[in-house]
C-alpha positions as CSV (number, residue, x, y, z in Angstrom):
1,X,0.0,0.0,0.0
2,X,1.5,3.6,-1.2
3,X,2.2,5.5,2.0
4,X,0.5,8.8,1.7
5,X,2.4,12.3,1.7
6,X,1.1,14.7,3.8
7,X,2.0,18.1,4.3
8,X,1.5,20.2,7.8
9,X,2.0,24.1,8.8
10,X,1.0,26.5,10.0
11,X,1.5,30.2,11.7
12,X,0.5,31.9,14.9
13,X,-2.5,34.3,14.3
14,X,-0.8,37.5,16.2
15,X,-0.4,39.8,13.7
16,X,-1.4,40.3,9.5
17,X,1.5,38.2,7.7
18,X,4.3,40.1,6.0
19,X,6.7,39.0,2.9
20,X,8.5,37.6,4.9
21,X,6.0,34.6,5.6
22,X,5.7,34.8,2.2
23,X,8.7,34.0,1.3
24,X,9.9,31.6,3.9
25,X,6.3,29.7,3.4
26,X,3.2,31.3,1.7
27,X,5.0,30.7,-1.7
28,X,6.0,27.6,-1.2
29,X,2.8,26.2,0.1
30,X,1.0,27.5,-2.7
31,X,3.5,25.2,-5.0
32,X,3.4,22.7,-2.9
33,X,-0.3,22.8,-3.3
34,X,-0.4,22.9,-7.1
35,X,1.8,20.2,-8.2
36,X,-0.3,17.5,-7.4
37,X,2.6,15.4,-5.3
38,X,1.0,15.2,-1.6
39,X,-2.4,13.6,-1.0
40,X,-3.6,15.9,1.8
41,X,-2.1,19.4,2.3
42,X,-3.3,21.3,6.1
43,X,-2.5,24.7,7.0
44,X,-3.9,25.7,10.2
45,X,-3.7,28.9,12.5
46,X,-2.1,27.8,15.9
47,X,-4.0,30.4,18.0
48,X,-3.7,27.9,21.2
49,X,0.1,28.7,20.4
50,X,-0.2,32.1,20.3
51,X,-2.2,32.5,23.7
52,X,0.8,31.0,25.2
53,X,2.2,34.5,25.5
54,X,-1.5,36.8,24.7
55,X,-3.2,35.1,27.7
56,X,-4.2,38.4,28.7
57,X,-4.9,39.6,25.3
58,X,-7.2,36.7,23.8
59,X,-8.8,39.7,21.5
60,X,-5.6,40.2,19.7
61,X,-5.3,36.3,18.8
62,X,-9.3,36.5,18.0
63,X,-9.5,39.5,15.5
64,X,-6.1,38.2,13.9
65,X,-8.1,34.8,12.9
66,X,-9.5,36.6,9.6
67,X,-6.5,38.2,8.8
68,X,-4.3,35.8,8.6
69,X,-7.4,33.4,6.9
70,X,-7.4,36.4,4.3
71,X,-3.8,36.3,3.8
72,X,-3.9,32.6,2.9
73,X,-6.3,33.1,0.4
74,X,-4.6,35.9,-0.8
75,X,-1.3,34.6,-1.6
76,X,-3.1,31.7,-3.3
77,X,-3.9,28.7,-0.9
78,X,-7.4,27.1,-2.3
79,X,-9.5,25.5,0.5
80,X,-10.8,23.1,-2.4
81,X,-7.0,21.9,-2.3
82,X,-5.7,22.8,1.3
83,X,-7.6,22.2,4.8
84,X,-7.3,25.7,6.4
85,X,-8.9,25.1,10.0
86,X,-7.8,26.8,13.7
87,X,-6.0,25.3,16.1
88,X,-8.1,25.0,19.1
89,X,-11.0,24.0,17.3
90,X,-9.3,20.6,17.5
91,X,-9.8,19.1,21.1
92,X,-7.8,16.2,20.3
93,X,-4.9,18.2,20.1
94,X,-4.8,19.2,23.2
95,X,-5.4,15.3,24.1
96,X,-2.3,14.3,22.3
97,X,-0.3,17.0,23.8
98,X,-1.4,15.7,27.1
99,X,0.1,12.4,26.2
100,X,3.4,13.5,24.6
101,X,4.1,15.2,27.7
102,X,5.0,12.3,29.6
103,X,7.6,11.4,27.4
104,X,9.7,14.5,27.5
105,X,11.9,15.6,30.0
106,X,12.4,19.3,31.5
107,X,16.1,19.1,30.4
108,X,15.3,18.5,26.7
109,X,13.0,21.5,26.7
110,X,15.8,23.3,28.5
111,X,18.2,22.4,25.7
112,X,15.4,23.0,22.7
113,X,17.4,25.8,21.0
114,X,14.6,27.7,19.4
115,X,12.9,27.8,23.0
116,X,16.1,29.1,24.0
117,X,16.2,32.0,22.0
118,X,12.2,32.8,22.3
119,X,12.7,33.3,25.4
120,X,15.4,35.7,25.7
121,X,13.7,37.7,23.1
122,X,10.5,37.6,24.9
123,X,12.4,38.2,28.6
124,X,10.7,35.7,30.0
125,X,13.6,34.5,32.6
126,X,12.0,32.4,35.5
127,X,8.1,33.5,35.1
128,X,7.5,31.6,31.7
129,X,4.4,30.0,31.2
130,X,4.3,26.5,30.8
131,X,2.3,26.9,28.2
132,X,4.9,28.8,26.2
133,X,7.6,26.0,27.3
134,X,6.3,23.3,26.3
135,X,5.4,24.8,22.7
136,X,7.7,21.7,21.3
137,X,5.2,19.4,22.5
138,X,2.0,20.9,21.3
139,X,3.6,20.9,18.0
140,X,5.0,17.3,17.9
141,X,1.5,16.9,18.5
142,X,-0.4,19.0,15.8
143,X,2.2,17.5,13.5
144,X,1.7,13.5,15.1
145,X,-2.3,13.9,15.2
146,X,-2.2,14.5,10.9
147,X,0.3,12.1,10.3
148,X,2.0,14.6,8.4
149,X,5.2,13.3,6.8
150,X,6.2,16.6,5.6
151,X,6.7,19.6,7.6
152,X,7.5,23.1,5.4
153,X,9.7,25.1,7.2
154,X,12.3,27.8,8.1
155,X,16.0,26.5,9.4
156,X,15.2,28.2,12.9
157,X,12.3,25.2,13.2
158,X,14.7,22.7,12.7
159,X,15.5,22.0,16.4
160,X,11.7,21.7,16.8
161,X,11.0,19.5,14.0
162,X,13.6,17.1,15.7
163,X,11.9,17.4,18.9
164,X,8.8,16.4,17.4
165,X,10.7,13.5,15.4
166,X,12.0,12.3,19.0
167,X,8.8,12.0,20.8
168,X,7.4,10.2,17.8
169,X,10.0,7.4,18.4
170,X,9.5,7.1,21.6
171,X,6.2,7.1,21.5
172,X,6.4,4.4,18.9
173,X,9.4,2.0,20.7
174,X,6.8,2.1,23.8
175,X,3.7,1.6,22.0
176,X,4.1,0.0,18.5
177,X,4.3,1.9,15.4
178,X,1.6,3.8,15.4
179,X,2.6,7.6,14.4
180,X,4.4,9.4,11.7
181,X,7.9,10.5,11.8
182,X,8.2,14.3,9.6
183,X,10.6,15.6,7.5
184,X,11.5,19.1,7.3
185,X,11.2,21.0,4.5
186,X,13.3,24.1,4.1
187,X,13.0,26.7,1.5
188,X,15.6,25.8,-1.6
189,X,16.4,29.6,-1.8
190,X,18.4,30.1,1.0
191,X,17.7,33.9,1.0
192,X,14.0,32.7,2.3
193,X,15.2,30.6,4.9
194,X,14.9,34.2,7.2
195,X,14.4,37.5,5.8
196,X,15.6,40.4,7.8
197,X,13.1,43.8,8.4
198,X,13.6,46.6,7.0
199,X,15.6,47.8,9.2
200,X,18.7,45.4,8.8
201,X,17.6,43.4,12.2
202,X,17.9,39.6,12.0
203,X,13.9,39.6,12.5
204,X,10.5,41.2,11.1
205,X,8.6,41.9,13.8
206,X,5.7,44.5,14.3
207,X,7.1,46.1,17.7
208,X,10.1,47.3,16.0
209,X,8.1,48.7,13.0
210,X,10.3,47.0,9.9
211,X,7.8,45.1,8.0
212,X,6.3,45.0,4.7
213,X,3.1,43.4,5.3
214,X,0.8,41.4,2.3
215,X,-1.9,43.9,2.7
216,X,0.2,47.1,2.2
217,X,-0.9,49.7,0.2
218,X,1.6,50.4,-3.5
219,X,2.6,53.5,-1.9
220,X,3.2,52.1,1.5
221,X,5.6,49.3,0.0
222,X,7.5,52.5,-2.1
223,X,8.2,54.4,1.4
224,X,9.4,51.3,2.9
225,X,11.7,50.4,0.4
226,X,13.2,53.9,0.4
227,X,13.8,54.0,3.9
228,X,15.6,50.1,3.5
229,X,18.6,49.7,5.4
230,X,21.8,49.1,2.9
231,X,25.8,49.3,3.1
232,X,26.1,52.4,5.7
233,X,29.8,52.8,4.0
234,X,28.1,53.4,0.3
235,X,28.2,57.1,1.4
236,X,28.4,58.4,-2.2
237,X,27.2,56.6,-5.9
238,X,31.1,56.4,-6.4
239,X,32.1,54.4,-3.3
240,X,32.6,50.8,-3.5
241,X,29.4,49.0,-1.8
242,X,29.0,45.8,0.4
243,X,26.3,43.3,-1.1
244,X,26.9,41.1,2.3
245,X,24.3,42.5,4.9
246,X,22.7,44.7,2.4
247,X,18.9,44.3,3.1
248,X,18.0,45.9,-0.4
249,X,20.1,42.9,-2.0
250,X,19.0,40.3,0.3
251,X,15.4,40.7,-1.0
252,X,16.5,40.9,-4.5
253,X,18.0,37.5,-3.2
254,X,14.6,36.1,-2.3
255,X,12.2,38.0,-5.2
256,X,14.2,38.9,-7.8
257,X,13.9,37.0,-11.4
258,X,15.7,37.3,-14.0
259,X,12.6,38.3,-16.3
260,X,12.7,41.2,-14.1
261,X,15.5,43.2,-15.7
262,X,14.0,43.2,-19.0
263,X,11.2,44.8,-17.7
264,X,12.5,47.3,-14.6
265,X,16.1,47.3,-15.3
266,X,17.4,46.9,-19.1
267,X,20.9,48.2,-18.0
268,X,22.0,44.8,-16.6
269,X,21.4,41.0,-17.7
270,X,21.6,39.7,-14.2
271,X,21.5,40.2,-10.6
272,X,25.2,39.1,-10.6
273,X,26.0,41.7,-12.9
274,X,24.0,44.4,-10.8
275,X,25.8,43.2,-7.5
276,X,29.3,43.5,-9.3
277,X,28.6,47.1,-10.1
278,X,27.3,48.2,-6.5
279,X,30.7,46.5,-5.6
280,X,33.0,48.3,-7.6
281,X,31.3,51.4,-6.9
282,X,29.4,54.0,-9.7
283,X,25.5,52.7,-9.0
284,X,23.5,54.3,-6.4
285,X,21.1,53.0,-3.7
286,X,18.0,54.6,-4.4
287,X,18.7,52.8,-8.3
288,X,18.9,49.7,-7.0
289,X,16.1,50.3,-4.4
290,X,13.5,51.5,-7.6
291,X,14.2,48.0,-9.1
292,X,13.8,46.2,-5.6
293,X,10.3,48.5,-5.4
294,X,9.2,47.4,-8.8
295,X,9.9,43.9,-8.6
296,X,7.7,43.9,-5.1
297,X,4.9,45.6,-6.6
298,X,4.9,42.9,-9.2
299,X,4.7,40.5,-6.4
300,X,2.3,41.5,-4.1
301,X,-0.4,43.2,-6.4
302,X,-2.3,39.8,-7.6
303,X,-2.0,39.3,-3.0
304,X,-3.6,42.8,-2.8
305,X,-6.5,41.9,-5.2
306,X,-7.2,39.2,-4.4
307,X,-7.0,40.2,-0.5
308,X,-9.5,42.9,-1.0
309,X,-12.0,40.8,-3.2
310,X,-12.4,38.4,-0.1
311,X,-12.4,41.2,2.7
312,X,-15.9,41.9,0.8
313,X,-17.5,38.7,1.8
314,X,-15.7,37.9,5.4
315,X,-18.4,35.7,6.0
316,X,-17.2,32.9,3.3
317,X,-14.1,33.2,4.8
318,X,-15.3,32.0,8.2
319,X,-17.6,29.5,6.4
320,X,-14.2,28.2,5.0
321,X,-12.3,27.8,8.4
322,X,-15.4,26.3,10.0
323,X,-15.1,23.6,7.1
324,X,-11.6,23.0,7.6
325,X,-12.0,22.5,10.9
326,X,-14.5,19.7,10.8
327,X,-12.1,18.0,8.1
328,X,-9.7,18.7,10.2
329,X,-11.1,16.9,13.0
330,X,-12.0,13.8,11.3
331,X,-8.8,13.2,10.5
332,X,-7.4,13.9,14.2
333,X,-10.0,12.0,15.9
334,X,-8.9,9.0,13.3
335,X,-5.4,9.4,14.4
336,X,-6.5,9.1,18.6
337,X,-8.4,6.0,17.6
338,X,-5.2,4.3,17.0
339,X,-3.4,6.2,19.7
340,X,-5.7,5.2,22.6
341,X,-5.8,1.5,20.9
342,X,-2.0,1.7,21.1
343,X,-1.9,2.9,24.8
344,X,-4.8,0.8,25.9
345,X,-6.9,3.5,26.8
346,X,-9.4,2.4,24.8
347,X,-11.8,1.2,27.8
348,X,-15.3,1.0,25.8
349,X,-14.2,-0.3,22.6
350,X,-16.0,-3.3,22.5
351,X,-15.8,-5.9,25.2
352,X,-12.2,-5.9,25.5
353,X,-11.9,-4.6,29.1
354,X,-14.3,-7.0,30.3
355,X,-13.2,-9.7,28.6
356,X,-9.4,-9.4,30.1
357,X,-11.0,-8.7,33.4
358,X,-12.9,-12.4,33.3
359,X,-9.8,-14.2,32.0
360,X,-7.4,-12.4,34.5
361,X,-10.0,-13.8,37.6
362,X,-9.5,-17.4,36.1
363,X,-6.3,-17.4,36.7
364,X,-6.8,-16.5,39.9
């Protein structure tokens, strides 16, 4: 029997999604979709994750639901072809997590590196949640309950795609084989893998005001670009510039095609060629910044329209998560069948539990 391939991700409904998703997933998903390789394909909006550090702000995580559904369908995913549904609408999640819990120790939390750095950048120090702790396990879990065997993904997941590949072994060395193990999948461009803000900073993040988001406006996407961080040293068009660390050549990196030149940029036939003249110096910022501009606006007008054809019916788009949920849920409650049945926990299935009972008192 062919093994199915099944693909699972997701993000955490905190905020509208910027190009950065896009790049480092949105894309890809939407290719991933189309070619017709993977039998089921779920994308799902990990809101439970995202209360781990809103707790106090549940109307934040609820109003970002829609946004983020609207940015799927915006970039392109097709809920005829992907299972869009919301994380806590999935009890059995939470069951699973329950479960995984017992096979994971403190220390290996403690040495998870992506919880590591979450929380120094959140400041966290001895008051984290548990909740926001144990995030490995609630994704092993939202990954194990799908049987995904594909997991779409930047390089910063990869400790916690290993995690999740860990507790899956265990789970089935102590049980039988009953679960999935994943494989990552990281973006083949490697400029995607984590796209810096605006700013230059390792990270987009709204606090520090250095995205471009899906939803902005042509004119908002020019200002941002003209304000882009680049080679602090390329003082004057004449001075030799640094490509390394240059956020304006990063994204060219990640977006740029080479289509593009004929069309914004005749001068050159390559990026190659445009980064070896920003190196030897002669070829100014805001140059290189128009093409960057032009190539974005290529990008992200189809996401605009088709953004703000679905913002006039919002309540299809909810009709579409409430449909991926119940898919969604079929297909986890299918998966806790065979977990319980595996753990015998499965009390009431059939006579089982008395049967044992009657032959253990014979013995007796």
């Amino acid at each position: 029997m062919k093994k199915e391939r099944i693909i699972l991700t997701g993000d955490r409904p905190t905020g509208k999604l910027h190009i950065g998703h896009y790049v480092g997933s949105l894309r890809r998903r939407v290719e991933l979709q189309d070619s017709g390789l993977y039998d089921r394909i779920f994308v799902f909006e990990a809101d439970g994750q995202a209360l781990t550090d809103n707790i106090d702000n549940p109307s934040k995580v609820r109003a970002n639901v829609i946004e983020v559904a609207l940015d799927y369908l915006a970039a392109g995913l097709d809920p005829e072809k992907t299972t869009l549904f919301i994380q806590s609408q999935i009890p059995e999640l939470c069951e699973l997590t329950f479960y995984f819990m017992d096979l994971v120790s403190v220390a290996r939390l403690q040495r998870n590196p992506t919880v590591k750095t979450e929380i120094g950048m959140r400041g966290f120090g001895e008051s984290i949640p548990v909740g926001f702790f144990t995030y490995p396990i609630s994704q092993a879990a939202d990954i194990a309950a799908f049987r995904a065997t594909h997991v779409p993904a930047g390089e910063d997941q990869e400790p916690m795609i290993e995690q999740c590949r860990e507790i899956v072994r265990r789970f089935n060395f102590i049980y039988g084989e009953t679960l999935t193990e994943p494989e990552i999948m990281l973006p083949d461009n490697s400029a995607c893998m984590r796209l810096p803000g605006t700013d230059g900073k390792a990270k987009m993040s709204k606090s520090l005001c250095n995205c471009i988001w899906l939803a902005d406006s042509a004119d908002e996407v020019e200002r941002k670009v003209k304000s882009m961080y680049t080679d602090p040293g390329h003082l004057r068009v004449s001075d030799p510039g640094k490509v390394e660390g240059n956020t304006v050549f990063t994204y060219l990196d990640a977006f740029c095609r080479p289509e593009h030149f004929g069309r914004y940029l005749p001068d050159y036939a390559s990026l190659d060629e445009l980064k070896a003249h920003y190196r030897r110096g002669g070829l100014g910022d805001m140059k290189v910044k128009k093409f960057l501009a032009a190539v974005l606006q290529e990008v992200l007008e189809p996401i605009r329209s088709r953004r703000a054809e679905w913002e006039k019916d919002i309540p299809s788009v909810v009709e579409i998560l409430r449909k991926g949920c119940e898919e969604a849920r079929q297909v986890a409650a299918s998966t806790m069948d065979d977990v319980r049945r595996a753990m015998k926990i499965n009390y009431f299935d059939g006579t089982s539990l008395i049967d044992e009972r009657i032959a253990a008192g014979k013995e007796e």
